[in-house]
FILO-979037 format. One record per residue (C-alpha): z, x, y; residue number from 1. Coordinates in Angstrom, 2 decimals. Example, Ala and Ser with C-alpha at 12.3 -4.5 7.8 and 13.67 -1.06 7.14 Angstrom:
<nodes>
+---------+---------+---------+-----+
!       w !       u !       v ! seq !
+---------+---------+---------+-----+
!    7.80 !   12.30 !   -4.50 !   1 !
!    7.14 !   13.67 !   -1.06 !   2 !
+---------+---------+---------+-----+
</nodes>
This chain:
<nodes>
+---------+---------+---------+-----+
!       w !       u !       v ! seq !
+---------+---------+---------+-----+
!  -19.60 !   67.82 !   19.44 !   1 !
!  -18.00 !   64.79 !   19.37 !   2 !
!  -16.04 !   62.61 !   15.83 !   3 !
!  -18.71 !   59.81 !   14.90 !   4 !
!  -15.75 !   57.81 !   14.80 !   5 !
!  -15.26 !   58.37 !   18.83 !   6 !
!  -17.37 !   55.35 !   20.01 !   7 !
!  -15.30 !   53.12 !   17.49 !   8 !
!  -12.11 !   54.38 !   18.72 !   9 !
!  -13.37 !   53.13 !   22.04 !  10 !
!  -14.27 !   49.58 !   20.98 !  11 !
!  -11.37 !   47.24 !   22.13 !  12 !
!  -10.44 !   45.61 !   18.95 !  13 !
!  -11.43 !   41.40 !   18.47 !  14 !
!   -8.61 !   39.06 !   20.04 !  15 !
!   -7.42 !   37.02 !   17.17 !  16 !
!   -8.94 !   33.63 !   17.07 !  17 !
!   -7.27 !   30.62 !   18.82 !  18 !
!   -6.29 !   27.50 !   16.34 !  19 !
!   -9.00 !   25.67 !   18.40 !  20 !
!  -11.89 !   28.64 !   17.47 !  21 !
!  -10.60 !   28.75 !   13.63 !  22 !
!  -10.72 !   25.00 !   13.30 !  23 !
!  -14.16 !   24.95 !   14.60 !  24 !
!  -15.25 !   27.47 !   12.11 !  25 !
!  -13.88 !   25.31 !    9.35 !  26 !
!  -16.89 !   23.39 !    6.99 !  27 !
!  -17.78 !   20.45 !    8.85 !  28 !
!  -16.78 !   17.92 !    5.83 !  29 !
!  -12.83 !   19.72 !    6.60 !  30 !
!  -13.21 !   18.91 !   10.09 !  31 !
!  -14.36 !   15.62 !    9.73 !  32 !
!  -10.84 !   15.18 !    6.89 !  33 !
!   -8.70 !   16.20 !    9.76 !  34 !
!  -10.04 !   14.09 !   12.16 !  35 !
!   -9.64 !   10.79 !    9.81 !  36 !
!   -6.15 !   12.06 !    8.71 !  37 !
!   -5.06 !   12.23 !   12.45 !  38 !
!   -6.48 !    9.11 !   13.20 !  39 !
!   -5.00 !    6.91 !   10.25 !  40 !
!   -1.34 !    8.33 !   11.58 !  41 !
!   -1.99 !    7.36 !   15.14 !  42 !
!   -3.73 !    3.89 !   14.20 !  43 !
!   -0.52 !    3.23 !   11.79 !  44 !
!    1.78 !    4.22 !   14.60 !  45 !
!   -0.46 !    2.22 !   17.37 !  46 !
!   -0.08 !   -1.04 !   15.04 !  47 !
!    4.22 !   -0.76 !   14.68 !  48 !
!    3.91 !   -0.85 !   18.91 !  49 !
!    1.63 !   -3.38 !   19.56 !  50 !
!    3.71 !   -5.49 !   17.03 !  51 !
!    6.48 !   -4.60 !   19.20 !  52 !
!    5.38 !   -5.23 !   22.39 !  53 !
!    3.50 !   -8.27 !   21.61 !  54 !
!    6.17 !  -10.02 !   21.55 !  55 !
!    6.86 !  -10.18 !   25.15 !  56 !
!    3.44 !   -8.71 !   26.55 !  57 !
!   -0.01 !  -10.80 !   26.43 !  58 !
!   -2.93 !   -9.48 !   23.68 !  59 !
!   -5.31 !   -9.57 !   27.02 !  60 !
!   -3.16 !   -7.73 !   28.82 !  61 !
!   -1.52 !   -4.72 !   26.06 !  62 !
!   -6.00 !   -4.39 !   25.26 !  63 !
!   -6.94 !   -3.76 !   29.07 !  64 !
!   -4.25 !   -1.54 !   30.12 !  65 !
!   -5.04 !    0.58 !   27.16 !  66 !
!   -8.94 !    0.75 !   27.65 !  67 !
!   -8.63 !    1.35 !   31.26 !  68 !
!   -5.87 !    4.70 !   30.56 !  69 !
!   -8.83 !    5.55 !   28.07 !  70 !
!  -11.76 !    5.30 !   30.69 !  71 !
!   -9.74 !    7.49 !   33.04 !  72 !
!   -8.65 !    9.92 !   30.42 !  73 !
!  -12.01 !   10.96 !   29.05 !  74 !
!  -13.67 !   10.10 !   32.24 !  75 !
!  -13.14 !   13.84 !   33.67 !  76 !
!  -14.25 !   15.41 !   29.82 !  77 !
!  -17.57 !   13.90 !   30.86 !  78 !
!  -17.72 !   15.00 !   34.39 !  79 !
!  -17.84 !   18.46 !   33.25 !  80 !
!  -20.76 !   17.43 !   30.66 !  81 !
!  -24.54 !   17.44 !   31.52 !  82 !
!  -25.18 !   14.19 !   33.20 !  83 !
!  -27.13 !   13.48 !   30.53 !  84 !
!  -23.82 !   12.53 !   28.83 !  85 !
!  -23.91 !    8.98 !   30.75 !  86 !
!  -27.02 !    7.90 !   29.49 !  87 !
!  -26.89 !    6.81 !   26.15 !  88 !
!  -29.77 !    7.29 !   24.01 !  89 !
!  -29.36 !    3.63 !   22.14 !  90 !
!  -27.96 !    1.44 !   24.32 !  91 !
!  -28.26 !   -1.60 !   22.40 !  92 !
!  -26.65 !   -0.08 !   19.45 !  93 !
!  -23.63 !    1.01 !   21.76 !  94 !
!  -23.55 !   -2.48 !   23.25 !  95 !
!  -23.28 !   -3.67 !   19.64 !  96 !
!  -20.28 !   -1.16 !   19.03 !  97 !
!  -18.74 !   -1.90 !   22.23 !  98 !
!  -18.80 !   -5.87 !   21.12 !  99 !
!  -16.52 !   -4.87 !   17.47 ! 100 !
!  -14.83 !   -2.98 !   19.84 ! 101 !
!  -14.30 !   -6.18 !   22.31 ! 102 !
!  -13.19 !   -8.17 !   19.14 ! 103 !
!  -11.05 !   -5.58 !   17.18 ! 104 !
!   -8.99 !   -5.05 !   20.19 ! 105 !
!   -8.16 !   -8.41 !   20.76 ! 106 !
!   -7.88 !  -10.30 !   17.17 ! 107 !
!   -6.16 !   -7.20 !   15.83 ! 108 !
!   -3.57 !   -7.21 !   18.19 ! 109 !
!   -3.26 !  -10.93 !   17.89 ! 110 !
!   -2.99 !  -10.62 !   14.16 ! 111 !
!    0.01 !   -7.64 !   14.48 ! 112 !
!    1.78 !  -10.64 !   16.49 ! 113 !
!    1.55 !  -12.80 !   14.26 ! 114 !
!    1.99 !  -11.37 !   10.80 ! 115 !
!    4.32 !   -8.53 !    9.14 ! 116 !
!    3.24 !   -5.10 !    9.71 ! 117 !
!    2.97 !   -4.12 !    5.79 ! 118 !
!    0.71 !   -7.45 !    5.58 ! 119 !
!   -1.62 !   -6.45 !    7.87 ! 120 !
!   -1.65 !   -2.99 !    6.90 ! 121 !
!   -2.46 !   -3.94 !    3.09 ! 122 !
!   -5.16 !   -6.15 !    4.04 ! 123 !
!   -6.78 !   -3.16 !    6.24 ! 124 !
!   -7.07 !   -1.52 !    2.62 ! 125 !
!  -10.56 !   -3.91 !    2.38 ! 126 !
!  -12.04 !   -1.76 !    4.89 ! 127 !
!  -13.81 !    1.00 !    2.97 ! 128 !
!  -14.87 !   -1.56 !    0.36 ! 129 !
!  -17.13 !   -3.20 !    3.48 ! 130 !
!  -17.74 !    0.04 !    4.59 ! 131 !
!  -19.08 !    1.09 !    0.80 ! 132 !
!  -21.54 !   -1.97 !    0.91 ! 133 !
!  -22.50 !   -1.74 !    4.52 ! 134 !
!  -23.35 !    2.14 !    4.01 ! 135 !
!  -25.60 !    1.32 !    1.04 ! 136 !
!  -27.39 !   -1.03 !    2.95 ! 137 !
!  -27.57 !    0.50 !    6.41 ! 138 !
!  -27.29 !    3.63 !    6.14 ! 139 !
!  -28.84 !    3.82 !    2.34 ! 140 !
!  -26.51 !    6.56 !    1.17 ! 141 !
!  -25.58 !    6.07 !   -2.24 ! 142 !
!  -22.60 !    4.73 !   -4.29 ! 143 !
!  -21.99 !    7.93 !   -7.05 ! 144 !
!  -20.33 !    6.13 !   -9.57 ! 145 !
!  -16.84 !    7.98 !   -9.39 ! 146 !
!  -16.40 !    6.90 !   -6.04 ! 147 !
!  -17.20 !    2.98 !   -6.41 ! 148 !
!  -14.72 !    3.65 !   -9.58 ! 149 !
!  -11.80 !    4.82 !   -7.11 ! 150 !
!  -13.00 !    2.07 !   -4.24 ! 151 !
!  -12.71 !   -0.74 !   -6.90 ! 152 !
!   -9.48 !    0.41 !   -8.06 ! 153 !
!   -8.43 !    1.02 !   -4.48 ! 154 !
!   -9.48 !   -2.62 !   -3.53 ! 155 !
!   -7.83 !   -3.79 !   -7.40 ! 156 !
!   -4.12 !   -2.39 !   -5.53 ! 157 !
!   -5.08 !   -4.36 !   -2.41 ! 158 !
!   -5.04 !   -7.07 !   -4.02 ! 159 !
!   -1.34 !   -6.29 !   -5.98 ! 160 !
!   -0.13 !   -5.57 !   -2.24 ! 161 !
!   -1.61 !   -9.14 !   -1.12 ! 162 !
!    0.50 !  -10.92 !   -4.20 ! 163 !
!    3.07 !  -12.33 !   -1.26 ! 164 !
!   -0.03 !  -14.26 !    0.32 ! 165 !
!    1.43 !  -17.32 !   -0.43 ! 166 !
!    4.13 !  -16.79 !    1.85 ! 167 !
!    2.54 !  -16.14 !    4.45 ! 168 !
!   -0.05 !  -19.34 !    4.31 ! 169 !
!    3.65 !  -21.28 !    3.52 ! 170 !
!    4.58 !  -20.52 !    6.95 ! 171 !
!    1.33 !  -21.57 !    8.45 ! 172 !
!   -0.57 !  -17.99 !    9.29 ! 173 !
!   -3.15 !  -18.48 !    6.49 ! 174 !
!   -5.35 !  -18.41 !    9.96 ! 175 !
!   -3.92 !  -15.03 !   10.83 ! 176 !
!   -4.67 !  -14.06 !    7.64 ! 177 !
!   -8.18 !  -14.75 !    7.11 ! 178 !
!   -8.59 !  -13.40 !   11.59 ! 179 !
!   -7.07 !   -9.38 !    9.90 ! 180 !
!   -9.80 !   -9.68 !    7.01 ! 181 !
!  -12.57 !  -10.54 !    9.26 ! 182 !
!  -10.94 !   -7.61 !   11.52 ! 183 !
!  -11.63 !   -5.28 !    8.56 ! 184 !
!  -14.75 !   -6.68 !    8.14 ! 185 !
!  -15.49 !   -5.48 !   12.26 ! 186 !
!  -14.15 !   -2.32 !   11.69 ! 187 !
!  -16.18 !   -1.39 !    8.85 ! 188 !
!  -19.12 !   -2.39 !   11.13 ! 189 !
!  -17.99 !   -0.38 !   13.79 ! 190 !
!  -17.29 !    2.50 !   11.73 ! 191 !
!  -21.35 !    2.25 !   10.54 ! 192 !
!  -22.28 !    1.55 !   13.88 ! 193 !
!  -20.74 !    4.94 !   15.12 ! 194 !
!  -22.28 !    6.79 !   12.28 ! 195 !
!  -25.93 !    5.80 !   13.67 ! 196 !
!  -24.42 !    6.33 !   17.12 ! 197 !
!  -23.54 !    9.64 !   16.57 ! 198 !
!  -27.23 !   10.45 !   15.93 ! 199 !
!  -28.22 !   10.41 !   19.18 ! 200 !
!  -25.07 !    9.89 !   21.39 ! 201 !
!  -21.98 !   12.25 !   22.15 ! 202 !
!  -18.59 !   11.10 !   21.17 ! 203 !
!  -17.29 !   11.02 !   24.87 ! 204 !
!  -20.37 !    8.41 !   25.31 ! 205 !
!  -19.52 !    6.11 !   22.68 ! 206 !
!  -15.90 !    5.62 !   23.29 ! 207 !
!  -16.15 !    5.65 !   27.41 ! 208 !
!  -18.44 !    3.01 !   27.26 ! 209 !
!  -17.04 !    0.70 !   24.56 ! 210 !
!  -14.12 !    0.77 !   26.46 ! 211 !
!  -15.92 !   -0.13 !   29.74 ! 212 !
!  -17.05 !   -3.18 !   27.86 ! 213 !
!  -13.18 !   -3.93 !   26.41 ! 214 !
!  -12.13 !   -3.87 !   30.33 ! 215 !
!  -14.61 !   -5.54 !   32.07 ! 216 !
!  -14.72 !   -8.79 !   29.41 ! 217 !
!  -10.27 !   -8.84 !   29.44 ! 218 !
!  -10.38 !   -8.07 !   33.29 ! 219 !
!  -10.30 !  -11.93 !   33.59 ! 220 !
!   -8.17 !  -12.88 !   30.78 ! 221 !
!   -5.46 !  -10.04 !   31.86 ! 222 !
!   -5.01 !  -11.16 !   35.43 ! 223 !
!   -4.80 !  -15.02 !   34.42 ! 224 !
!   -1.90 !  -14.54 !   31.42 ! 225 !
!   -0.50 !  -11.28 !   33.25 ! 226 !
!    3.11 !  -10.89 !   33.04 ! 227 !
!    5.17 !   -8.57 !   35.26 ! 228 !
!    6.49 !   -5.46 !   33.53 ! 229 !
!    9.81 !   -3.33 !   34.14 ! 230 !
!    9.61 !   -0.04 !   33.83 ! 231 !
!   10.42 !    0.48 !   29.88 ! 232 !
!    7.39 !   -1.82 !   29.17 ! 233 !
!    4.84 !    0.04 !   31.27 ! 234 !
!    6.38 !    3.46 !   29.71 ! 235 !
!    5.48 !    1.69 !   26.26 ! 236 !
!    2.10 !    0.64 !   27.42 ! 237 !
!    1.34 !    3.80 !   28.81 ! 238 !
!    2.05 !    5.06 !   25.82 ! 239 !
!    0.10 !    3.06 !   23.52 ! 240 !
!   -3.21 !    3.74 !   25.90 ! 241 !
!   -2.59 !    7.31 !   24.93 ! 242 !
!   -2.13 !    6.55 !   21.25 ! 243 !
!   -5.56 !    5.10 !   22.00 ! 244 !
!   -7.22 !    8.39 !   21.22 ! 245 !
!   -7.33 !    7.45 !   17.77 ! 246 !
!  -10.57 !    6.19 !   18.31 ! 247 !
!  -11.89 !    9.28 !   19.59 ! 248 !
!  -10.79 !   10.94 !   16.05 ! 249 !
!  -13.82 !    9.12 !   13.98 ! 250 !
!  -16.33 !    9.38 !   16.83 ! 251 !
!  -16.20 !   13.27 !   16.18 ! 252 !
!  -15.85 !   13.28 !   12.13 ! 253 !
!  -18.71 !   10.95 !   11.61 ! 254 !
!  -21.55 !   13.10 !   12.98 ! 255 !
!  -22.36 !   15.30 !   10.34 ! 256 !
!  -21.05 !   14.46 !    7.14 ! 257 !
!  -21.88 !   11.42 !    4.43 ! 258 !
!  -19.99 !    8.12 !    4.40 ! 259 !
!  -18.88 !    8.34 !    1.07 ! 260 !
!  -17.25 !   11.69 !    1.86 ! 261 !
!  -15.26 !   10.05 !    4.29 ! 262 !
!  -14.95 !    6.49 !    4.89 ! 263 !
!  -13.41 !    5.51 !    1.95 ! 264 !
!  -11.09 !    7.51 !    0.46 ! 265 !
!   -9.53 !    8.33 !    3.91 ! 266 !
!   -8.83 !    5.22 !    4.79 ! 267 !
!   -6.92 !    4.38 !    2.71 ! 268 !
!   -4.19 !    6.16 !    4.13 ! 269 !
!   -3.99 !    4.46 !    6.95 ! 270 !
+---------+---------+---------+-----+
</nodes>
């Protein structure tokens, strides 16, 4: 007669889980943290080289070359989907996202060529306080009282950060200034719009077709201010298309869970 133990000595033992299968078994609220932690870096880092290469390359141009490496990079993730995965299920609320998309990409770099880096980054801070008041609204989650406390305070050291405003209306970018609030302001819409996107509509579906949108209303713009490149410029603007996955980062941590979990106190790392 044979051990009881016999058909367990037979069973090949579990191959340890990948880092890709134990982060997907992670809460979903964890997930969604270390997708908005990996996107502030990469936005952070995107900003320091578009301020650097907009001084010699056009906004049109640095915006198009970057959406179009992002169409063709996520363009074969979706080939493998269902089809289904190129039919969105709101299209006039991804039209809407594609058009903060349009105007982020544009007046945001515009604004890292024309102000300091640190300036631009403080004023970003105002993002989750539009976010905060666009959620209650829109989405009609609620603001707990402990986290309007820390947004106010948050928004309270904006303001400290912003103290050297005068010098930069002094030398004439007061209109620079006011274009990176109202590019907050867009990005806080975006971020909401995603949210109600993500309802309905797969990541890969939100960000290939906002992008679609970025090229085809640039196209023009690019090829009329286009500029020829050597080959250390197109290595940097290769680059920064990559660093465009940031964008993907949000799409996937705003599905599941609530706004106020997320949106504000995470970015303000960026």
């Amino acid at each position: 007669m044979k051990p009881r133990n016999s058909l367990k000595a037979r069973t090949p033992p579990l191959k340890p889980a990948t880092s890709v299968e134990r982060f997907n078994l992670l809460p979903d609220k964890v997930r969604a943290i270390c997708w908005m932690l990996t996107a502030s870096l990469l936005v952070t880092t995107m900003g320091a080289m578009v301020k650097y290469m907009g001084q010699s390359i056009p906004v049109s141009q640095m915006a198009t070359v970057r959406s179009v490496f992002l169409v063709l990079a996520i363009l074969p993730f979706m080939l493998r989907q269902k089809r289904a995965v190129f039919h969105p299920g709101r299209p006039g609320l991804l039209l809407a996202r594609a058009a903060t998309l349009v105007i982020v990409n544009v007046v945001g770099f515009w604004v890292l060529t024309r102000l300091p880096l640190a300036y631009v980054t403080a004023i970003s801070f105002s993002k989750p306080l539009f976010i905060a008041v666009l959620a209650l609204f829109f989405l009609g989650e609620r603001l707990e009282l402990h986290r309007t406390m820390a947004t106010l305070i948050g928004f309270m050291g904006v303001l400290v950060m912003l103290n050297p405003a005068g010098v930069a209306l002094a030398a004439g970018e007061g209109m620079a200034a006011l274009a990176a609030l109202g590019v907050a302001f867009t990005m806080a819409v975006g971020v909401i719009l995603v949210k109600q996107l993500a309802a309905s509509d797969h990541p890969n579906t939100i960000i290939f077709y906002g992008n679609v949108l970025v090229v085809t209303s640039l196209a023009i713009p690019a090829a009329w201010f286009w500029v020829d490149l050597d080959a250390q410029q197109w290595a940097l603007l290769l680059t920064l298309g990559w660093w465009g996955w940031p964008h993907k980062a949000p799409s996937f941590a705003l599905i599941r869970p609530p706004m106020p979990a997320l949106s504000r106190p995470l970015n303000m790392c960026v």
